[in-house]
Backbone bond lengths (Angstrom), bond angles and torsions (degrees), N, CA, C in turn:
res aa  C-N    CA-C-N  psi(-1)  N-CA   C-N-CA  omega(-1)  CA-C   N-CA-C  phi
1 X - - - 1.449 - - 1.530 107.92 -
2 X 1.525 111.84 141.13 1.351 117.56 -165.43 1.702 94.29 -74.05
3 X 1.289 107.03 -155.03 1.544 116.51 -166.86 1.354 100.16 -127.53
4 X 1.080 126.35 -11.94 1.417 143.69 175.93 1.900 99.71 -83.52
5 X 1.258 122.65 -53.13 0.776 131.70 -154.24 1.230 78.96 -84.34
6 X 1.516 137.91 -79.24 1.638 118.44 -169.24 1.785 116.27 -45.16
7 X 1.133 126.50 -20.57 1.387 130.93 173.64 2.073 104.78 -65.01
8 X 1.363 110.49 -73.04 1.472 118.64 157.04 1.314 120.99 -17.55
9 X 1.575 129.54 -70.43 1.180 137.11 -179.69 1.417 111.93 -67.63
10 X 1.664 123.60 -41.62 1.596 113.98 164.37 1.090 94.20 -75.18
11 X 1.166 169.89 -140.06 1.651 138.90 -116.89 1.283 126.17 1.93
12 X 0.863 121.24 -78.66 1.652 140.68 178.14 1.402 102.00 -47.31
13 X 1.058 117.92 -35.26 1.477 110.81 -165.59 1.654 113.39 -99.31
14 X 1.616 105.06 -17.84 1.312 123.40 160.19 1.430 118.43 -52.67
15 X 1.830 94.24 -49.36 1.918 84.46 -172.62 1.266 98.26 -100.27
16 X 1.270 135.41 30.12 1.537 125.76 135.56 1.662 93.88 98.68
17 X 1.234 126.31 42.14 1.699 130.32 168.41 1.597 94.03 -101.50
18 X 1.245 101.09 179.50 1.146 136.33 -176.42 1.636 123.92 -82.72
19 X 0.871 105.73 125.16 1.957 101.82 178.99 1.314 125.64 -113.36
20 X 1.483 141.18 80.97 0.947 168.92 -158.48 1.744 111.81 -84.04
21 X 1.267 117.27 98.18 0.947 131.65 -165.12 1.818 113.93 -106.82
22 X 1.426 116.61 104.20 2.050 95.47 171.86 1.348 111.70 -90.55
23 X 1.312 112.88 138.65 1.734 100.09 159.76 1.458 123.62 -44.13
24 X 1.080 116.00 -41.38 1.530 123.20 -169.05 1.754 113.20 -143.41
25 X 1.559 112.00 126.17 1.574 94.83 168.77 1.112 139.95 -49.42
26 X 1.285 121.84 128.89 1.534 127.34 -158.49 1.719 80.19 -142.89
27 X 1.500 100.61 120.41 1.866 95.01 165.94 1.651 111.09 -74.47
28 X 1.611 111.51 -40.20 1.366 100.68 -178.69 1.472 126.80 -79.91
29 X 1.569 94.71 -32.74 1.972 96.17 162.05 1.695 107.34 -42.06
30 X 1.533 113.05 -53.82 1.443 112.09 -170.22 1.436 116.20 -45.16
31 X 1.615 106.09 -63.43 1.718 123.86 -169.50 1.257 115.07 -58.86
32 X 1.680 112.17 -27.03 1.507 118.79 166.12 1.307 138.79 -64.54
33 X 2.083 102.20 -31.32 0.995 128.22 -172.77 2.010 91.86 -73.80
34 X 1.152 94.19 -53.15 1.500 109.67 178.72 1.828 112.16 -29.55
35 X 1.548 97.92 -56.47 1.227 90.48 -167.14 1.300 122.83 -85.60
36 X 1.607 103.32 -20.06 1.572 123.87 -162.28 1.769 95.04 -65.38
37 X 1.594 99.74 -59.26 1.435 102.88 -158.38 2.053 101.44 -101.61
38 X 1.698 105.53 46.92 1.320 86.17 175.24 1.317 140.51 51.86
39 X 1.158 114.23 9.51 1.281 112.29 -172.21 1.379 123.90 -56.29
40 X 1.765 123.21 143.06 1.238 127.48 -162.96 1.237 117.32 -99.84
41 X 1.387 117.05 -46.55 1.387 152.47 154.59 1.176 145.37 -70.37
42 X 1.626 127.20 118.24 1.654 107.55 -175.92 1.548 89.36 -151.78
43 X 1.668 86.98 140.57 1.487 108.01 -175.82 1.546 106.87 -105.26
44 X 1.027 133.92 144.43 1.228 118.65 -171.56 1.630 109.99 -174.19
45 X 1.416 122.14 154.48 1.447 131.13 154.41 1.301 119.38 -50.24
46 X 1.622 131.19 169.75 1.406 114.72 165.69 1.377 101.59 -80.11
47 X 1.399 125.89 -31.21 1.659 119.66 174.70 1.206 132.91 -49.47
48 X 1.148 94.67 -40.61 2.071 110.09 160.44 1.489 94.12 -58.69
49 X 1.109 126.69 -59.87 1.715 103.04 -168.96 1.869 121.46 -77.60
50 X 0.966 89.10 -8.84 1.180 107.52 177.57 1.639 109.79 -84.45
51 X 1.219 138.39 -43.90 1.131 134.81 130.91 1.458 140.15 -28.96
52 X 1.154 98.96 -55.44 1.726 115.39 169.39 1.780 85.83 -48.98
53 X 1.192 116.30 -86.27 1.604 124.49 -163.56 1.776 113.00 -16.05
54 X 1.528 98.67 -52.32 1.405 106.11 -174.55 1.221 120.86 -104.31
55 X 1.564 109.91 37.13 1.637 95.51 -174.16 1.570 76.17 -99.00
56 X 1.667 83.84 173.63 1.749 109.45 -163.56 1.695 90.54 -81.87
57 X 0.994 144.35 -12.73 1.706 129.30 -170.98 1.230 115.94 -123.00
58 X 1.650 111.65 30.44 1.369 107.71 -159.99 1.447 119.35 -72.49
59 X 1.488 89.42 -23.50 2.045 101.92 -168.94 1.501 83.19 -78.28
60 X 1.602 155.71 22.67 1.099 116.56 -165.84 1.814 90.02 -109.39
61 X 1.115 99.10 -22.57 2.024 114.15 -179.51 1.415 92.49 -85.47
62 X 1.409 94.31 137.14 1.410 133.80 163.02 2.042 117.52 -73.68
63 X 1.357 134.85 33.19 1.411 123.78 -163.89 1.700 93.20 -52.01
64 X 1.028 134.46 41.09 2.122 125.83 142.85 1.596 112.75 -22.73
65 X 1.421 100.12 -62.11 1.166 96.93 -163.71 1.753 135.34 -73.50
66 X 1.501 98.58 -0.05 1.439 121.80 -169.83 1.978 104.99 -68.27
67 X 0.838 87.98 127.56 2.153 88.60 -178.97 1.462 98.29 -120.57
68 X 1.161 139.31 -22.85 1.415 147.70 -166.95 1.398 120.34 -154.10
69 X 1.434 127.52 116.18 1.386 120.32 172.09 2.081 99.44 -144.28
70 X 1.539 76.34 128.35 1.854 92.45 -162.60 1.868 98.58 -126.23
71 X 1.279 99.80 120.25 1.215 133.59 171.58 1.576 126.77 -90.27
72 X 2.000 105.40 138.99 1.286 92.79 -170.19 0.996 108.34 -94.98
73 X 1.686 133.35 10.51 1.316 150.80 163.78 1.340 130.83 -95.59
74 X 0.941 107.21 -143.42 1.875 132.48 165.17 1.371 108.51 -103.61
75 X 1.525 111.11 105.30 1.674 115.90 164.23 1.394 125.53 -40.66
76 X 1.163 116.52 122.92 1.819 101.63 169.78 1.850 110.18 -50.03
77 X 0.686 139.14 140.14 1.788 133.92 159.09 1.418 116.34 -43.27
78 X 1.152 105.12 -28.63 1.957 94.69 171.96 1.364 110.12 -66.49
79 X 1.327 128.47 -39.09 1.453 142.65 172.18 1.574 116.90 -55.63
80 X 1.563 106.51 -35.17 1.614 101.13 -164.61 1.969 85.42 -101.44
């Protein structure tokens, strides 16, 4: 794990959110997790969003609840 990334994750955990962990990528486990538990925050690769973009059920999740999503890359433009 980068050092950036342990900086990122103590953040979040500093101001007292939630840390949501999958065993394994699952786009719809994710978008579900997303909607189920509100989630505010998402840390992510650009490939994760880049995935997200093209999965086949994307219009079916609601991301409403998203206020921040920070990348350890380059955003796709649909994202930014």
């Amino acid at each position: 794990m980068a050092v950036v990334d342990l900086i990122s994750l103590s953040q979040v955990l500093l101001h007292g959110e939630t840390l949501i962990l999958l065993p394994r990528m699952n786009i719809d486990g994710l978008l579900d997790n997303i909607k189920r538990l509100k989630t505010t925050t998402l840390l992510g690769v650009s490939v994760l969003f880049r995935m997200i973009l093209e999965h086949d059920r994307v219009n079916q999740y609601d991301p409403g609840s998203l206020k921040y999503v920070f990348s350890g890359g380059v955003l796709p433009l649909e994202v930014v």
